[in-house]
C-alpha positions in Angstrom: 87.3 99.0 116.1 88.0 96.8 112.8 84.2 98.0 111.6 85.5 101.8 112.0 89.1 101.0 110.1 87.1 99.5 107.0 84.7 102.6 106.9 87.8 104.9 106.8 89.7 102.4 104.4 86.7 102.4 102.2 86.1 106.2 102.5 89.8 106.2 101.4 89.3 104.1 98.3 86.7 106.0 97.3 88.0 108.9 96.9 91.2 107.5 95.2 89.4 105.5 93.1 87.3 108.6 91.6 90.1 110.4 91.6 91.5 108.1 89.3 88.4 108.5 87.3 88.6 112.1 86.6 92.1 111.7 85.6 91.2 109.4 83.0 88.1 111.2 81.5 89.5 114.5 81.9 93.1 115.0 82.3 93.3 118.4 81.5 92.0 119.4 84.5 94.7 117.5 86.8 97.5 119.6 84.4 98.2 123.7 85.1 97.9 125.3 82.2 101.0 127.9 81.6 100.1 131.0 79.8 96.6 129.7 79.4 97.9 127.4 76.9 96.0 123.6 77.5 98.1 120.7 76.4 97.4 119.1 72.9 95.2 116.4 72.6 98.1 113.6 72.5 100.6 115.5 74.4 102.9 113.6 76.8 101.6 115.4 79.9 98.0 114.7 78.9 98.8 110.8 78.5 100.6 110.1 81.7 98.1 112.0 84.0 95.4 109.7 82.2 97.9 106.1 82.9 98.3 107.9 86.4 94.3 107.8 86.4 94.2 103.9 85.3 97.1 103.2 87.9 95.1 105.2 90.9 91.7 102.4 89.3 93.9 99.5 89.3 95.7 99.9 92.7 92.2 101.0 94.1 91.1 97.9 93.4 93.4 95.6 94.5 93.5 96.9 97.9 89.9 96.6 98.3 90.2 92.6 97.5 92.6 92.5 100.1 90.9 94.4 102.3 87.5 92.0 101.2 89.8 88.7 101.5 92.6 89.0 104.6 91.9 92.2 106.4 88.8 91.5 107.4 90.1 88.2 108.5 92.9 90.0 110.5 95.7 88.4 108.9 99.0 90.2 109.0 100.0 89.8 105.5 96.5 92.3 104.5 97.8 94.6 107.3 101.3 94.8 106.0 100.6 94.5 102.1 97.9 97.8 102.8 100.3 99.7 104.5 102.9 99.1 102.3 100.7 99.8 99.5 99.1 102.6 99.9 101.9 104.5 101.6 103.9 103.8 98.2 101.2 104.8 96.0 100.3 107.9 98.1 103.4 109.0 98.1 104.1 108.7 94.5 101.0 110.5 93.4 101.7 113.1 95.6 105.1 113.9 94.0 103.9 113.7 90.3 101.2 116.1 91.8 103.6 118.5 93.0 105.5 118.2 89.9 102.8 119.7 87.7 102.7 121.9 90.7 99.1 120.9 91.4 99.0 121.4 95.0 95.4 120.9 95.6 95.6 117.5 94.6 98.8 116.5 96.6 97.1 118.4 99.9 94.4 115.2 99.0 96.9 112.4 98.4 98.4 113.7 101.9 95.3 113.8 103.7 94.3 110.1 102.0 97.5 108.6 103.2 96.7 110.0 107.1 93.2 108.3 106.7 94.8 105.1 105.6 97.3 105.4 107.8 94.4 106.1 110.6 91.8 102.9 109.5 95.3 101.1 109.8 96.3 102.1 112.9 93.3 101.5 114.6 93.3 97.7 114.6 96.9 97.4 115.3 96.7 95.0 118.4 94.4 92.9 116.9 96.5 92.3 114.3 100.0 91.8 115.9 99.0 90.4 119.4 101.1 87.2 120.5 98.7 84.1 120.7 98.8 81.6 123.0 100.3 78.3 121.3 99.5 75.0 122.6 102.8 73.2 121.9 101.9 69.0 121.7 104.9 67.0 123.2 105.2 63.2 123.6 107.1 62.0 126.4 109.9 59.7 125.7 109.2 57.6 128.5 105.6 57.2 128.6 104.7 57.3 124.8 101.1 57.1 126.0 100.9 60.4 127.5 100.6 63.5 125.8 102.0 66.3 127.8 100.5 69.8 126.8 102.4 73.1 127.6 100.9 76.5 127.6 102.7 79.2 126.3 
């Protein structure tokens, strides 16, 4: 089940991650042109789609190092800082998208944060199960004994 989560993860941050790559090299192409006028070349519009692009490379990143370093381990922390994560950023890009009322690439940020949301889900009860803890206690009056207690 883990194996399945990290190929939709990874399918995920792939196509975040060259999403973010066309924003930078052509951010036109993110913007809708009114009246068939394109931006100028340093226009605001045409500079924050392009540090949207570098946010979607950076984020991207980091997620997969966590997903390299603590999901694969299982630790909670990877499980909660992904979901947290990617749910945020998701959700952000899809409002600037729908902003510049570019609805095609919201429909994608929506359908990348049900995949996450999927490759998460998936290996929930491996993640938050409750352990058995071996609790150690000493006996008071036989200091020699260890007395072990399954819980």
């Amino acid at each position: 089940m883990l194996k399945l989560s990290l190929g939709i993860l990874y399918a995920v941050a792939t196509l975040f991650f060259s999403w973010g790559i066309i924003e930078i090299i052509n951010p036109s192409s993110q913007i809708v042109a009114v009246g068939n006028i394109l931006p100028q070349q340093n226009s605001p519009a045409l500079m924050q789609t392009q540090g949207c692009g570098i946010y979607a490379c950076v984020v991207t990143v980091g997620c997969a190092v966590i997903v390299w370093v603590g999901f694969r381990r299982r630790q909670r922390w990877a499980w909660i800082a992904l979901a947290m994560t990617t749910t945020l950023t998701l959700l952000g890009e899809s409002i600037l998208c729908f902003s510049y009322e570019d609805k095609t690439s919201a429909y994608i940020m929506w359908a990348g944060l049900y995949l996450a949301w999927l490759g998460l889900l998936l290996p929930f009860k491996q993640f938050f199960q409750k352990k058995n803890r071996t609790i150690l206690r000493i006996s008071p009056h036989f200091p020699s004994q260890d007395i072990t207690q399954q819980r």
